[in-house]
VEXKE-410851 format. One line per 4 residues: for each residue x, y, z of N, C-alpha, C, O. Coordinates in pm, 1 decimal. Atoms other than C-alpha are relative to their C-alpha. Layout:
// VEXKE-410851
X,Y,Z,X,Y,Z,X,Y,Z,X,Y,Z; ...
//
This chain:
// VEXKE-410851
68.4,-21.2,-127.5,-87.3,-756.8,-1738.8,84.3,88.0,91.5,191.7,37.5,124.4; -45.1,-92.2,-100.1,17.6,-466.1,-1503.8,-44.0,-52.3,136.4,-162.6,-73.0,162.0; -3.4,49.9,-167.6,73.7,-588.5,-1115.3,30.2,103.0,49.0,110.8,188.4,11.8; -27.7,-80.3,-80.8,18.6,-414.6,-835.5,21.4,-41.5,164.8,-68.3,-108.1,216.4
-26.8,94.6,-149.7,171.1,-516.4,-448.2,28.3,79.9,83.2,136.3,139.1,82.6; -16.9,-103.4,-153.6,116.5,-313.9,-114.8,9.1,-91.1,83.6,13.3,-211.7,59.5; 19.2,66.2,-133.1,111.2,-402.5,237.2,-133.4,49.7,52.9,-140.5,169.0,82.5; 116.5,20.6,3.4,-238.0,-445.7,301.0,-28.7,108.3,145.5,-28.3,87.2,266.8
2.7,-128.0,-113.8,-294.4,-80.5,469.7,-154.8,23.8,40.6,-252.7,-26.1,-14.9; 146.7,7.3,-58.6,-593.9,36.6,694.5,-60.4,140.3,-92.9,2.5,245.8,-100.1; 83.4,-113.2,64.1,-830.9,273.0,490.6,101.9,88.4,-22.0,146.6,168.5,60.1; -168.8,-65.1,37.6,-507.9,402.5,265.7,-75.1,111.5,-65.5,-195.9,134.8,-71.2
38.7,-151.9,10.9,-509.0,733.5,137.4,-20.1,-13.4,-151.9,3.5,-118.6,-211.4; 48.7,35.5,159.1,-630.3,815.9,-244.0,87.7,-78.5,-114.2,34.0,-148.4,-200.2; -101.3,30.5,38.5,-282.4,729.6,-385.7,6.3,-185.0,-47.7,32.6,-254.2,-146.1; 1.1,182.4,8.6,-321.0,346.5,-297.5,-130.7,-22.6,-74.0,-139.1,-136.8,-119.3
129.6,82.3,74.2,-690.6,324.0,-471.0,28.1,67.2,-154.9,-44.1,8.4,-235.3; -39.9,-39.0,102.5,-551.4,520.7,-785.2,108.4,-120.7,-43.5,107.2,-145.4,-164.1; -67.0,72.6,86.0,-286.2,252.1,-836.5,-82.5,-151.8,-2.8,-98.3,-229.5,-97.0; 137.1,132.7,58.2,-554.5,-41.6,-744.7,-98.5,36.8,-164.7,-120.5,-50.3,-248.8
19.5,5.5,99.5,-710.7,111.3,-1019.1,8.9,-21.8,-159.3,-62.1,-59.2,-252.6; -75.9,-26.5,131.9,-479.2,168.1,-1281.5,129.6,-147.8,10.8,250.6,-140.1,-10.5; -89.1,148.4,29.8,-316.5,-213.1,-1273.2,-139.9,-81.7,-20.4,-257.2,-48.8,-2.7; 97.1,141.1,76.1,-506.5,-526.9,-1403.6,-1.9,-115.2,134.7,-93.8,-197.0,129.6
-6.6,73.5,-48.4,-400.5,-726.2,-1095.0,93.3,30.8,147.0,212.7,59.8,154.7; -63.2,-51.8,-127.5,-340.3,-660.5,-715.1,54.2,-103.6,79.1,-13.1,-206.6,76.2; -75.6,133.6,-89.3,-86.2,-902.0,-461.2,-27.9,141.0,159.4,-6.0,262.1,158.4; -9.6,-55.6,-134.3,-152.1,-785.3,-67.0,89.8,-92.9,36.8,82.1,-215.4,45.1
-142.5,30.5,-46.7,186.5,-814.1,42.2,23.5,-20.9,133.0,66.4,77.3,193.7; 0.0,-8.9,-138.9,193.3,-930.4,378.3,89.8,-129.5,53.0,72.5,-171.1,167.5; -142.5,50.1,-70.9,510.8,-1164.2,423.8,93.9,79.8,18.1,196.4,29.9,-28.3; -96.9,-76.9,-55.0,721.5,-900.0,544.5,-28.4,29.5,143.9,-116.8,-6.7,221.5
24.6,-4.6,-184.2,780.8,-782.2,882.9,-59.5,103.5,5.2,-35.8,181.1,-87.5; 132.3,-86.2,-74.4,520.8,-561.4,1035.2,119.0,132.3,37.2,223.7,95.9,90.7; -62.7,-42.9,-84.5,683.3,-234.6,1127.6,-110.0,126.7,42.4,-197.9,186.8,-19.3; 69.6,-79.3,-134.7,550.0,-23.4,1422.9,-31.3,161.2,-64.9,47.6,211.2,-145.2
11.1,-144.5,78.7,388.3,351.3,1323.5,16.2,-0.1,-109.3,100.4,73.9,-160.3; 31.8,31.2,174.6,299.6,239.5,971.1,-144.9,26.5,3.1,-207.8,74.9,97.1; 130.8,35.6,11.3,-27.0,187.7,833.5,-69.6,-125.3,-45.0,-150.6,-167.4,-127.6; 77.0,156.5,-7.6,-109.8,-124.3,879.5,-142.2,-1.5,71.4,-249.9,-55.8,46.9
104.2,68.8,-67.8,-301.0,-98.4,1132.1,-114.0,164.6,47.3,-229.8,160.6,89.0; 71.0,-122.7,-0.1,-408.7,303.8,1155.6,28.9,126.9,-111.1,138.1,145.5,-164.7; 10.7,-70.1,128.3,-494.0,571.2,897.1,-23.6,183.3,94.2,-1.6,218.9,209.9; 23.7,-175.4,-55.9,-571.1,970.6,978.2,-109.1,25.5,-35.4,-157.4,-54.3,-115.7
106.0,-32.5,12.1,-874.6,1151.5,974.5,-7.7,161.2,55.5,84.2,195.1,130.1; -17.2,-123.5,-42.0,-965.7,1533.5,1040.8,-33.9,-15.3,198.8,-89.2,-100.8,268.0; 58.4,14.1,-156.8,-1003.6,1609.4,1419.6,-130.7,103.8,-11.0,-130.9,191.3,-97.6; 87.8,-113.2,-5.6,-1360.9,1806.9,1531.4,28.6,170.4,-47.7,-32.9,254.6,-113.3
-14.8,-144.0,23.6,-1204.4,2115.3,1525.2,64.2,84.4,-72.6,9.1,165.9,-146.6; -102.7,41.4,94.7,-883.2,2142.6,1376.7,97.1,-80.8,-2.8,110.0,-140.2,104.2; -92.3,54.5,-40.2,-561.4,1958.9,1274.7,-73.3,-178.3,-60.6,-168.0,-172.0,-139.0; 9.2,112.9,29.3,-599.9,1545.6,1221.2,9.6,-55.5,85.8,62.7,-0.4,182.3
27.3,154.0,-109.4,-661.1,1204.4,1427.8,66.6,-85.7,-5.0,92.6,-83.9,-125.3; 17.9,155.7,57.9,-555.0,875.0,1407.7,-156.5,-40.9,55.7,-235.3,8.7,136.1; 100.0,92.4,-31.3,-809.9,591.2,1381.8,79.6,-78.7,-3.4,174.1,-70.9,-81.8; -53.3,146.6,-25.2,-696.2,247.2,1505.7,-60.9,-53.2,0.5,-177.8,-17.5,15.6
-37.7,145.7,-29.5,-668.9,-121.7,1513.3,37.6,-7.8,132.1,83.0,104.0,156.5; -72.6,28.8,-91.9,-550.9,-229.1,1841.8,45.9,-138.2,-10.9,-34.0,-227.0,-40.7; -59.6,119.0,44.9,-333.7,-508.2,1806.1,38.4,-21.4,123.6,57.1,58.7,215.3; -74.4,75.9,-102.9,-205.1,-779.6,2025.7,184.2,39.3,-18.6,257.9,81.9,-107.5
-182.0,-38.9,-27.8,174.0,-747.9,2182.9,24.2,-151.7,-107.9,-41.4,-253.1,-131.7; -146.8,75.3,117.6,453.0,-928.4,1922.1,84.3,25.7,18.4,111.2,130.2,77.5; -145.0,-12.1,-9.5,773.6,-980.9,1904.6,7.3,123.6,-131.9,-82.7,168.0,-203.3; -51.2,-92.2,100.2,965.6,-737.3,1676.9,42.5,-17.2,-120.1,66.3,67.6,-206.1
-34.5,-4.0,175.4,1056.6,-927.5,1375.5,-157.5,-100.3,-15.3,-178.4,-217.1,-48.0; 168.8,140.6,39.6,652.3,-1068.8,1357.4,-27.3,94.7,-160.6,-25.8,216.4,-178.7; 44.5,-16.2,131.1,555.7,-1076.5,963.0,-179.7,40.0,2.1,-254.2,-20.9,78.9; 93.7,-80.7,8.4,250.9,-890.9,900.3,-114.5,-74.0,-2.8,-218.2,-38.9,53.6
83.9,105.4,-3.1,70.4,-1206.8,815.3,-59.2,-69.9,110.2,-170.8,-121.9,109.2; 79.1,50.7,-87.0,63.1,-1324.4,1165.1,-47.5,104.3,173.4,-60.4,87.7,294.7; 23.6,-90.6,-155.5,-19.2,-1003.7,1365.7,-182.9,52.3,45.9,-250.7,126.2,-25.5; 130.8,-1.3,-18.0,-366.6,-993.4,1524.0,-52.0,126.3,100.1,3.0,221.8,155.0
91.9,-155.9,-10.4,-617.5,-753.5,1628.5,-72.9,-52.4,147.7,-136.0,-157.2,161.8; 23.0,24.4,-108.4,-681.1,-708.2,2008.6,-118.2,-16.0,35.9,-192.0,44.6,-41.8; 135.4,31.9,-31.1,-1007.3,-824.0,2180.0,-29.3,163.1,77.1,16.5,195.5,186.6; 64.3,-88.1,-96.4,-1197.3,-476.0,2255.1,-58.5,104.1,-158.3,-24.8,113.0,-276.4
69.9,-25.6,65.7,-1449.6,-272.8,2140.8,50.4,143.1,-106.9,20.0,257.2,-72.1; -93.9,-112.3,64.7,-1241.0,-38.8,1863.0,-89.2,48.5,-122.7,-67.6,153.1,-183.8; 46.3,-62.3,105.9,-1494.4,-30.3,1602.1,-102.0,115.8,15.4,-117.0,202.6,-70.6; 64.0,-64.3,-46.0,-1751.1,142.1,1816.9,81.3,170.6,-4.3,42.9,275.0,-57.0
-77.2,-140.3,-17.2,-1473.8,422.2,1906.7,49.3,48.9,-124.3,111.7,154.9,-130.8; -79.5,-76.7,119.4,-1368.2,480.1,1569.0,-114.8,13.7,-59.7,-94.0,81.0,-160.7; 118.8,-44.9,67.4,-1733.6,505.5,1451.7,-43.8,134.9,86.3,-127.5,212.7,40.5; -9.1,-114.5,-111.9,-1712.5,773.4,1762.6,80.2,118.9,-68.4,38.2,232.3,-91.6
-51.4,-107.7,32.9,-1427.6,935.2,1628.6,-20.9,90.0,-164.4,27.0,196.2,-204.1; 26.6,-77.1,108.3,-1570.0,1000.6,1289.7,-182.1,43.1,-5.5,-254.4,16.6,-101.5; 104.1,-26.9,-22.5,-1891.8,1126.0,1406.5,-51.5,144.0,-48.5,-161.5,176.3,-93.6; -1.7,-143.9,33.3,-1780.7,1519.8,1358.1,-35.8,-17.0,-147.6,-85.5,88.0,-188.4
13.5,-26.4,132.7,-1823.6,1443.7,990.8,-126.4,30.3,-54.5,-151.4,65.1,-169.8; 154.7,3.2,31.9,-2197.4,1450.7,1017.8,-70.7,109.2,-69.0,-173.0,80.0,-130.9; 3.7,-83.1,110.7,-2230.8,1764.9,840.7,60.8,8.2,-117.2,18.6,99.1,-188.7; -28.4,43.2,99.9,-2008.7,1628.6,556.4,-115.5,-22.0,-100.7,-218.6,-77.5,-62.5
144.9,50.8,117.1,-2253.1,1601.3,200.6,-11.5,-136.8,-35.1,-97.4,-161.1,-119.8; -19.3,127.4,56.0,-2161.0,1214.6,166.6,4.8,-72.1,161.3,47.0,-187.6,167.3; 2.6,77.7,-89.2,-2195.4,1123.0,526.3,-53.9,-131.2,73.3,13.9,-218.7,127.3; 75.2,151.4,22.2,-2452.0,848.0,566.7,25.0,-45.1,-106.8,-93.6,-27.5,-134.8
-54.8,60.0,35.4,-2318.1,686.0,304.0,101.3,-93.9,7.1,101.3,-216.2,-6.9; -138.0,48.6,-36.5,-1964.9,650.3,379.7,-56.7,-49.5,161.8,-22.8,-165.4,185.5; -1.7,72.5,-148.8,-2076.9,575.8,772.2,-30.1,-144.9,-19.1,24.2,-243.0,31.7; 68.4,209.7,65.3,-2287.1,231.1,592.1,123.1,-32.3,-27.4,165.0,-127.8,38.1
-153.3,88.1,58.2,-1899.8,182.5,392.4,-1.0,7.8,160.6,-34.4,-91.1,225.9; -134.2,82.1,-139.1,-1749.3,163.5,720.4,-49.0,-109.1,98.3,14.4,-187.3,169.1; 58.5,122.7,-100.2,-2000.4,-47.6,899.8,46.9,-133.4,-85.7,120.3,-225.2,-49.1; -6.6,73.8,79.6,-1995.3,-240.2,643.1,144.3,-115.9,-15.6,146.6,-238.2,-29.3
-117.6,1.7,24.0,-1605.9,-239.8,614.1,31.3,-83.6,171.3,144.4,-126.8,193.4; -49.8,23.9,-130.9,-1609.6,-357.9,998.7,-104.4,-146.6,9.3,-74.2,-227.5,97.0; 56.6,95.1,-10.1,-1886.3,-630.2,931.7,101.0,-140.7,2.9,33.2,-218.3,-64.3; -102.4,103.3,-15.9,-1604.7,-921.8,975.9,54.2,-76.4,85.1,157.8,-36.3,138.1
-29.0,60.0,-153.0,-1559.9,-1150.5,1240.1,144.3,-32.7,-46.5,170.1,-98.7,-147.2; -199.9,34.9,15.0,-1151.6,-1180.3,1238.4,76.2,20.0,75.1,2.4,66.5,161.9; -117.7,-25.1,-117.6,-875.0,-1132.3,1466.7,146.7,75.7,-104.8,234.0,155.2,-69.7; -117.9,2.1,70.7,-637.3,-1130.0,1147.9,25.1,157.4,-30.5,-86.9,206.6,-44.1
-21.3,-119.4,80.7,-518.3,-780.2,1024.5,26.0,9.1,-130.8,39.4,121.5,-179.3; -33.5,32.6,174.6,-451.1,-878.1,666.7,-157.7,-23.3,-11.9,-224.2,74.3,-46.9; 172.9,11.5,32.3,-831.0,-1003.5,641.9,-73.1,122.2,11.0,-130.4,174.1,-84.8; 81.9,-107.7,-10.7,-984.6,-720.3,796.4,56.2,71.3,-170.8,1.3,55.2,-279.8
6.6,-45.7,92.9,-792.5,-514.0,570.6,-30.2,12.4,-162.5,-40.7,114.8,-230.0; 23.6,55.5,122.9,-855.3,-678.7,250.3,-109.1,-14.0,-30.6,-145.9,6.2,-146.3; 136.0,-26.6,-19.4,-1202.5,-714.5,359.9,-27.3,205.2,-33.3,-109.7,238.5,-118.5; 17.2,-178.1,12.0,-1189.0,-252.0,372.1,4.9,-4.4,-97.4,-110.0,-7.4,-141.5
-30.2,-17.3,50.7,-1020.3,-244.5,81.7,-74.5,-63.0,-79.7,-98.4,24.8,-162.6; 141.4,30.1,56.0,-1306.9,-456.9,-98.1,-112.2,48.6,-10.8,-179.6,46.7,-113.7; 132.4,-52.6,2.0,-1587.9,-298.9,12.1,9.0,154.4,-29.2,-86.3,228.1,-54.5; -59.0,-138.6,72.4,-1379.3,31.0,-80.7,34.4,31.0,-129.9,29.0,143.7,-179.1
28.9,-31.4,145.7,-1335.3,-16.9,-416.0,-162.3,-0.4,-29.2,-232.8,86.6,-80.3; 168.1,-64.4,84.6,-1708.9,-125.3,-461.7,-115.5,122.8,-24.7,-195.2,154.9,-112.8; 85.2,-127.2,5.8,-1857.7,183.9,-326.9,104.8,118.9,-115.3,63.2,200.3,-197.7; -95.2,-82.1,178.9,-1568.1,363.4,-596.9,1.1,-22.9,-117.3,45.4,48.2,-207.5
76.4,59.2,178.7,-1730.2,102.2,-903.4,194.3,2.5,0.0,229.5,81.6,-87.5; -70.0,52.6,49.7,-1361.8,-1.3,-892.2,71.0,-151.3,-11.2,97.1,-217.7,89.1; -25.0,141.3,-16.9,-1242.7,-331.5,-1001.5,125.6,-24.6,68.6,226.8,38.6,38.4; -92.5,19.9,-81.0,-1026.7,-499.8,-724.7,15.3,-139.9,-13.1,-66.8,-217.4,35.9
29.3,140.2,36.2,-889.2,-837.2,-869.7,138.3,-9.7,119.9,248.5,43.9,108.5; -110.9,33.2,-97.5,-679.9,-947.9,-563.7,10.3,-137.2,58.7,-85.8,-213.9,54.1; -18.6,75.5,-35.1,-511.7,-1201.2,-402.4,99.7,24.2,135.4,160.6,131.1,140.0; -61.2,-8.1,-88.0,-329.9,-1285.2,-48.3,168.9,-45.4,-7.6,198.4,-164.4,-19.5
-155.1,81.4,49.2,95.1,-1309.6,-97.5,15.7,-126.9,68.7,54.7,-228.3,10.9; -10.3,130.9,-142.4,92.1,-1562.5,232.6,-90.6,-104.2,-54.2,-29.0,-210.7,-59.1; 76.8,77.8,39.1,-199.4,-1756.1,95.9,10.1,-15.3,-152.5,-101.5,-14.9,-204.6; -8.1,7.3,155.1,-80.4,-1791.9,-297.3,107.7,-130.2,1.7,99.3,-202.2,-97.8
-92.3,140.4,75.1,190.4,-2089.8,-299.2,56.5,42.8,-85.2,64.5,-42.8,-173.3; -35.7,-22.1,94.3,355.0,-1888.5,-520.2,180.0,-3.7,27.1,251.1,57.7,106.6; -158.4,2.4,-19.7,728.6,-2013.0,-596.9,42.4,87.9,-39.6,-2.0,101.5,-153.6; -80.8,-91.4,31.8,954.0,-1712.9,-629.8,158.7,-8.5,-25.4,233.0,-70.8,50.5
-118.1,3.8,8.3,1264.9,-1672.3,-751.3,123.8,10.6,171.6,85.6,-32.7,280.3; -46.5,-81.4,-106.9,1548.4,-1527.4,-490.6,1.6,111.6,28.7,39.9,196.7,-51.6; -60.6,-185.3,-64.1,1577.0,-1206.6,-298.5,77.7,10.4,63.5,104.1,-71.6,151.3; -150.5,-45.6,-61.9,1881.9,-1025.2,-199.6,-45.8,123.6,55.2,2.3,174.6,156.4
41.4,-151.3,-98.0,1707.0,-705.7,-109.9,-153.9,40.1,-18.7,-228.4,-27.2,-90.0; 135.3,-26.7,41.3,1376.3,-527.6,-102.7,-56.2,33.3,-99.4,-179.2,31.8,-95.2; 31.2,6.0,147.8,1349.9,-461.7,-464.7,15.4,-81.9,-75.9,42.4,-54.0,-192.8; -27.8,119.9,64.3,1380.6,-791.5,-561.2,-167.6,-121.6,-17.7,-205.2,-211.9,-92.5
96.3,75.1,-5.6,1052.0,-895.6,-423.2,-103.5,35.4,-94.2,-172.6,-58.3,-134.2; 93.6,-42.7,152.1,832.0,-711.9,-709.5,71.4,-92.7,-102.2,27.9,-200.9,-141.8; -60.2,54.7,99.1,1069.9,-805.2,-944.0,-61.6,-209.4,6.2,-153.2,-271.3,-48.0; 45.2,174.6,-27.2,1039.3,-1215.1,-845.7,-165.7,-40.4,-9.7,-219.2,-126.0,-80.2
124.3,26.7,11.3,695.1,-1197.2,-778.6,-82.9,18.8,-136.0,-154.6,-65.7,-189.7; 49.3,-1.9,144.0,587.9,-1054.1,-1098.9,28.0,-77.4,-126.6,-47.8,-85.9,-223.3; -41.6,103.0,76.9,806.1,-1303.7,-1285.5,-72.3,-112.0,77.6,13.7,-180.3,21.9; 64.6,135.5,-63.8,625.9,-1602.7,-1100.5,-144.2,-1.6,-39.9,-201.7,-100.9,-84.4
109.8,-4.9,88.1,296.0,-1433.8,-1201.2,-14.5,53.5,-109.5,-128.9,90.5,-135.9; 33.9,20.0,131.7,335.2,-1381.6,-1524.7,-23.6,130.0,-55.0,-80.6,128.9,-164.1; 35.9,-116.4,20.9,318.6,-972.6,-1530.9,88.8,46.8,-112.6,202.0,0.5,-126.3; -88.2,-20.1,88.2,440.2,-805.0,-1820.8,16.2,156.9,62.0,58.7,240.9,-17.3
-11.8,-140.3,-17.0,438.7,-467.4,-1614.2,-52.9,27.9,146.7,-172.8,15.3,171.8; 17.6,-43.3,-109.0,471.5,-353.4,-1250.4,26.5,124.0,52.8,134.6,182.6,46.6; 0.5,-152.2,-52.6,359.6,-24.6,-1074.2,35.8,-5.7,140.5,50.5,-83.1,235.0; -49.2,-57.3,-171.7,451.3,153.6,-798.3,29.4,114.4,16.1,94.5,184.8,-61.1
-16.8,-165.9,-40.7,446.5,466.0,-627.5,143.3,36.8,23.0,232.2,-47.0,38.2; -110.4,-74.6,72.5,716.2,695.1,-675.5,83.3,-4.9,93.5,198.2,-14.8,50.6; -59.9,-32.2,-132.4,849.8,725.5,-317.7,120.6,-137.5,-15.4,240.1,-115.9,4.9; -49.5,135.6,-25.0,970.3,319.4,-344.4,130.6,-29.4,-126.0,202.8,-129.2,-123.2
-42.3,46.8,99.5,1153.4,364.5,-686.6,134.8,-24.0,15.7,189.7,-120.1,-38.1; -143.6,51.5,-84.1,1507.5,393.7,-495.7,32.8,-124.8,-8.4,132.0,-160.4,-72.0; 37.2,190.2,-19.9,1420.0,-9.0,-417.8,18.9,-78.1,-111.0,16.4,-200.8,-102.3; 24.6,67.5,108.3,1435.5,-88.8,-755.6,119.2,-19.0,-74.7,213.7,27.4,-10.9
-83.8,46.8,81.5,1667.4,-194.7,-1001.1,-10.1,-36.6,-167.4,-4.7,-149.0,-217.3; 65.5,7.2,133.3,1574.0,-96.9,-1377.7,26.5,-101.5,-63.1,-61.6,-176.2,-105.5; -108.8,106.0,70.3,1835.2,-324.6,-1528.3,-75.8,-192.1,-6.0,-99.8,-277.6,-91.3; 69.9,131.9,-14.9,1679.8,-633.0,-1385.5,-128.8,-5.8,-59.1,-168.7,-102.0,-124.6
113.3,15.0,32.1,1381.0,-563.8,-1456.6,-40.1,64.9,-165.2,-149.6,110.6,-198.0; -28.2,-27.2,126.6,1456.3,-480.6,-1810.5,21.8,-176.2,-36.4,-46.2,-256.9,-99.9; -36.9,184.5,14.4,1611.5,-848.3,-1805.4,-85.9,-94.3,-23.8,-84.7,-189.6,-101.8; 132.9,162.1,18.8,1295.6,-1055.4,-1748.4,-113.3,122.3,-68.1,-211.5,154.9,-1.4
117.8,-55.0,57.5,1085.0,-829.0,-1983.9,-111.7,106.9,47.7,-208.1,147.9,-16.8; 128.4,-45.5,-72.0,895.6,-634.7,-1699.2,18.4,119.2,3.3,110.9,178.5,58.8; 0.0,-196.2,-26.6,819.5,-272.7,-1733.8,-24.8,17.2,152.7,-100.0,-34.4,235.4; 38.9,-19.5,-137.4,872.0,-121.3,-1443.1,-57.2,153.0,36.4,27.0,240.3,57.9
31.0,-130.4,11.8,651.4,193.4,-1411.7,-20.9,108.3,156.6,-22.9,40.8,259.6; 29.5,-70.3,-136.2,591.9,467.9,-1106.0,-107.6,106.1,-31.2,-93.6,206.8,-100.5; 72.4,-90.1,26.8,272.7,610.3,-1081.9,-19.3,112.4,92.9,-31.8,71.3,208.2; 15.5,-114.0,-77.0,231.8,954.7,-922.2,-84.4,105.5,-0.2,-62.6,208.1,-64.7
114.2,-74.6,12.6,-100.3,1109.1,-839.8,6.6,128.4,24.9,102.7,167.7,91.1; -12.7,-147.3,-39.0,-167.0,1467.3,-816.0,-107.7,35.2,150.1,-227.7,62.2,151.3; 95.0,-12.8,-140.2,-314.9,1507.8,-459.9,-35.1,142.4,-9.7,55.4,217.8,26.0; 37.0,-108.9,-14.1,-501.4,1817.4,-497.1,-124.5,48.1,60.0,-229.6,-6.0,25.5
53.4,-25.2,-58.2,-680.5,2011.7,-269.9,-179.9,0.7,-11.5,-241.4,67.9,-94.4; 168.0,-12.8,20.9,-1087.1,1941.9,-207.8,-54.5,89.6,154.8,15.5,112.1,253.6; 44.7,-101.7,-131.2,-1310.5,2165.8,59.6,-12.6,-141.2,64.6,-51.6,-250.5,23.4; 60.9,78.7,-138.2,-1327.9,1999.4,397.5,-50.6,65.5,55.6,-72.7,25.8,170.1
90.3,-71.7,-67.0,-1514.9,2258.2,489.1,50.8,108.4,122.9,-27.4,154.1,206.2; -64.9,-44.7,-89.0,-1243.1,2445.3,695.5,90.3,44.4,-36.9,134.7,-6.5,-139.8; -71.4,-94.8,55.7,-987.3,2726.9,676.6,128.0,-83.9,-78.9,163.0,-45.5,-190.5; -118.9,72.8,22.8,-686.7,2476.3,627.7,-39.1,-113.0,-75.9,-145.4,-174.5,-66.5
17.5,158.5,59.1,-692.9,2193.1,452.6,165.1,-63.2,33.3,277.1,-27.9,-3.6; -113.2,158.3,44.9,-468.3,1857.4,532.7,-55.1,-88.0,-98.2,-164.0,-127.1,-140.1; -20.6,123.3,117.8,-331.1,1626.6,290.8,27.0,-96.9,47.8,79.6,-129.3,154.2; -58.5,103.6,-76.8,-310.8,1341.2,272.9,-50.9,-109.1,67.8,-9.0,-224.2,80.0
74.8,109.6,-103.0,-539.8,1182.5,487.9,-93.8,-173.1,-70.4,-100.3,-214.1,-186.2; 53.4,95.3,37.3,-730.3,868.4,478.4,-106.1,1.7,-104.0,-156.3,111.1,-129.5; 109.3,14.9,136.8,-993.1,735.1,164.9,-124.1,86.3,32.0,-183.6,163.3,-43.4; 113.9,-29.2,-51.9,-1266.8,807.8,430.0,-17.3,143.9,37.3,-127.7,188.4,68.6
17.1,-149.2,10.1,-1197.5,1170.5,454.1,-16.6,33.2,-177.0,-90.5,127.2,-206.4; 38.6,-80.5,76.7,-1198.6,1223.3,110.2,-167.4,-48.7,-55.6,-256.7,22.6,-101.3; 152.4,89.8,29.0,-1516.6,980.8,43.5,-140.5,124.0,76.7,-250.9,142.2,25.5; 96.1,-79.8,-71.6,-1702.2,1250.3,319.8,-21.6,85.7,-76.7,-142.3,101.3,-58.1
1.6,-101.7,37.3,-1687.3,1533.1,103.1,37.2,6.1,-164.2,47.9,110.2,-229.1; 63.3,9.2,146.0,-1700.1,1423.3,-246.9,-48.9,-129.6,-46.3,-25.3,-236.1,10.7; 86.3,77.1,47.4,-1923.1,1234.7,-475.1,111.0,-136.9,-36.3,232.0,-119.0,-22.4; -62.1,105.7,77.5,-1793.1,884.8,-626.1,36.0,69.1,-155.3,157.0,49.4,-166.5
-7.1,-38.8,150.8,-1777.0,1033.3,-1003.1,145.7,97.0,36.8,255.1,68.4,-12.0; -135.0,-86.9,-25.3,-1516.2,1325.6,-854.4,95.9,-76.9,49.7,203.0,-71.0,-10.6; -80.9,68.2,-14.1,-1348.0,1085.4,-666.3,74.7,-71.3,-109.9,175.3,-18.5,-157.3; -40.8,48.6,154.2,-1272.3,857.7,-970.4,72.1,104.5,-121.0,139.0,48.4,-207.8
-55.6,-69.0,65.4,-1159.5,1190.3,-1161.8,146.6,26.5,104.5,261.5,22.3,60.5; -123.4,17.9,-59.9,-920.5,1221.7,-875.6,127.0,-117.0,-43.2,247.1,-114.6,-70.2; -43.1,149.3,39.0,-834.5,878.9,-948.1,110.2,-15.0,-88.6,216.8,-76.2,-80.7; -59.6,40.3,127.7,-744.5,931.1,-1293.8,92.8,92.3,-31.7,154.6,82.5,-137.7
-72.7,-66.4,27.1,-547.9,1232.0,-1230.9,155.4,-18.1,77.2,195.5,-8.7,193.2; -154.1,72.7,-63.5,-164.8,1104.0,-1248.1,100.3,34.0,-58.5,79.6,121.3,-142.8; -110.9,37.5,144.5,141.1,1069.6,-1441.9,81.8,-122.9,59.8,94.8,-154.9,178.0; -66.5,101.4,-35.0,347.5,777.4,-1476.7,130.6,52.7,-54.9,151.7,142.1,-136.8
-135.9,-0.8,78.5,710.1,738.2,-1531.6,55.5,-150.9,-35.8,-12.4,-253.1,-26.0; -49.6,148.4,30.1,934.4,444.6,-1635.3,156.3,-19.7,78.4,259.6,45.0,60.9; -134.3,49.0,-34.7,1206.9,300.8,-1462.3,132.0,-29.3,-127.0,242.8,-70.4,-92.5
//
């Protein structure tokens, strides 16, 4: 079984639904500490004219070492404005579509930011026909070994569930520690998609951006070839 464990990001960019794809079994990682100008809680999007956006979450004030698990989502009307700010897309060929995913994706009465997101990230594989077998790290009871550093927590976790093989994007492989993870049997692989350029309909193209920009402007079938275009390596 190949495991896969993020921090349960807001409408992540193609990268994160290429490795949901290509593992057997997903952990949303959300006992760690929350840190500020991530994507937890906002993703990018093109702006009207040119250049890129954020879209937000607005979250309640926290202290600075608050774990991701208990940071909540401020009382005000944010889904309206972010259904505002992706309005320019309306000449996109996949636009009523993707506008239903996002209602859809916002249908959730919650405060939590781990729910919402896990909730997106559900209703984002289905409109991609991809299977998303997941579970919550905070809500699993799962005994783990020890950690001494941040590459310890794949390692532990995947020995507790039983993985014979854990991915991860290429950026994180620093974190890791082949040796160990040679030790308890677990391949440790890094997958690395080829982000390559699709029309947005404009002289420039950014990379990079959120699922929901590329969802505007191509079909599900291309997407999914995106998907599958990768290479892995091995630790």
């Amino acid at each position: 079984m190949q495991l896969g464990i993020m921090q349960p990001y807001f409408f992540p960019y193609l990268g994160y639904y290429s490795l949901i794809k290509h593992t057997d079994a997903w952990i949303i990682f959300d006992s760690v500490q929350y840190i500020r100008h991530g994507w937890i809680e906002r993703n990018r999007v093109l702006k009207p004219a040119e250049g890129w956006q954020y879209i937000s979450v607005p979250l309640e004030k926290h202290g600075r070492d608050i774990l991701i698990r208990d940071v909540k989502i401020r009382e005000e009307d944010w889904r309206d404005r972010i259904t505002r700010q992706l309005a320019h897309y309306k000449k996109s060929p996949y636009f009523e579509p993707v506008m239903a995913l996002v209602k859809q994706c916002f249908d959730i009465d919650t405060n939590d930011i781990t729910s919402l997101n896990a909730h997106i990230l559900e209703h984002t594989c289905r409109y991609l026909g991809i299977s998303f077998n997941y579970q919550v790290f905070s809500r699993m009871n799962l005994r783990i070994g020890e950690v001494n550093d941040a590459g310890d927590w794949a390692l532990q976790i995947s020995k507790a569930f039983g993985a014979s093989g854990y991915v991860n994007p290429p950026g994180g492989a620093g974190l890791f520690d082949s040796e160990k993870f040679k030790a308890a049997a677990i391949d440790l692989k890094f997958l690395n998609i080829n982000l390559n350029d699709y029309s947005q309909r404009r002289k420039t193209f950014e990379p990079g951006l959120s699922i929901i920009d590329v969802m505007m402007f191509n079909s599900k079938e291309d997407i999914n070839i995106m998907l599958d275009d990768f290479q892995i390596t091995t630790g």
